[in-house]
C-alpha positions, 0 to 999 in steps of 0.5 A, a space after each residue: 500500500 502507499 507507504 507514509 513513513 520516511 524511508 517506506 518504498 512505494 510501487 508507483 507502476 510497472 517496468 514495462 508501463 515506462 519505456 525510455 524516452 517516456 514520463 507518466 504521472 505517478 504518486 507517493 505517500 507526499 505527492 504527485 512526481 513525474 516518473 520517468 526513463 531516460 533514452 539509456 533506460 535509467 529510471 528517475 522520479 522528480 517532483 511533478 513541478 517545474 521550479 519556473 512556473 510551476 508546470 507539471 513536470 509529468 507533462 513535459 518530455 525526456 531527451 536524452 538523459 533529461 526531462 524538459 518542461 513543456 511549458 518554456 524547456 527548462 531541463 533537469 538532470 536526474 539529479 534534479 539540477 537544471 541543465 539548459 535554460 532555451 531563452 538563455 542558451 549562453 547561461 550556465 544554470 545556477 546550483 540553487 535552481 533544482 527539482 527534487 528528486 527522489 529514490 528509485 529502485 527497479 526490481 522484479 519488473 516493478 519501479 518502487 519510489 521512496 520518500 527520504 532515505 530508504 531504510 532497506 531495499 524494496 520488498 522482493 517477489 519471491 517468485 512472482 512477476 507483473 501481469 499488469 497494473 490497473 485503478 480501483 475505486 475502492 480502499 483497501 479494506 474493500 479490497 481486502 474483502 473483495 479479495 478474502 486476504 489483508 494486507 501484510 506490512 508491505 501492501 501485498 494481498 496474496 488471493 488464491 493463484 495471485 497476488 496483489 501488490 496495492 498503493 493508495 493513489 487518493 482517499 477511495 482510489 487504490 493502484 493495484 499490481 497484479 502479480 502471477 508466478 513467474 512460471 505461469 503460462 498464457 491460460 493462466 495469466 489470462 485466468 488472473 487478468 479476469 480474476 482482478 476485474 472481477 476482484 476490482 468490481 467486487 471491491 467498487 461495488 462494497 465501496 458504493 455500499 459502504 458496506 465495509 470500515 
């Protein structure tokens, strides 16, 4: 689930779902940041505000190994320092003009982000690889209950042949990893598929009802 402590690892989406090249919105414990994967395949997490105007950084564009505000260009570094400043293009940008960044860890076909400093490394698997990712309109006790299982410490809910690797988005909005073992073929993964829709209507359903505290 969305871990909010510092140091907690969050899983904000799956390997696959971020190509190089590319930004998607994602969200921790904190805040919304702009995740995304430079044309060399490094995975880094910004705070979704360019520090000019305010922009989304979420919205913006990767080259190379930078991402740029798609409001004027302003590009920062992985690091979060800015690098090039286009109405500008003779000024060296100063220190003091930074994003925040956060840390990444990718493992298992999942990208975790943390808060502050991370006490350990993200949770593993054991066994078990991303199906895919999909939103729940519900909280976690609703899913929970959809699933038949709680949520142990790290935000995973093991429900028959899957496993659900959960973090809160919003108050009553849940991202949920489906996960099947490593080994599972296409029938199977196809059974999980239709399993977590049906888990995700249940869930919905409970939440309209309020039928679960």
């Amino acid at each position: 689930m969305l871990a909010d402590t510092t140091g907690s690892w969050t899983p904000v989406a799956l390997s696959a779902d971020l190509p190089a090249g590319t930004v998607n919105p994602a969200r921790i414990a904190t805040e919304s940041i702009a995740l995304w994967r430079s044309d060399s395949g490094r995975v880094a997490a910004s705070a979704d505000r360019c520090p000019h105007r305010g922009m989304r950084l979420s919205h913006g564009f990767v080259r190379g190994e930078a991402i740029s505000c798609i409001y004027h260009g302003w590009s920062y570094a992985q690091a979060g320092n800015c690098l090039r400043i286009p109405a500008h293009p003779g000024l060296v940008p100063p220190e003091t003009i930074r994003v925040v960044t956060h840390a990444v860890e990718e493992a298992d076909g999942v990208i975790w982000v943390a808060f502050g400093t991370p006490a350990s490394i993200p949770p593993k698997l054991d066994g078990f690889v991303p199906l895919r990712s999909l939103t729940i309109l519900a909280m976690t006790a609703q899913i929970e209950a959809a699933a038949g299982a709680v949520a142990n410490s790290e935000g995973l809910i093991e429900s028959g042949t899957i496993r659900l690797l959960l973090s809160t988005q919003h108050e009553g909005e849940t991202l949920v990893h489906v996960l099947v073992k490593d080994d599972a073929d296409v029938a199977t993964r196809i059974t999980a598929s239709r399993t977590a829709e049906n888990l995700r209507r249940t869930a919905e359903d409970l939440q309209g009802k309020g039928s679960v505290q």
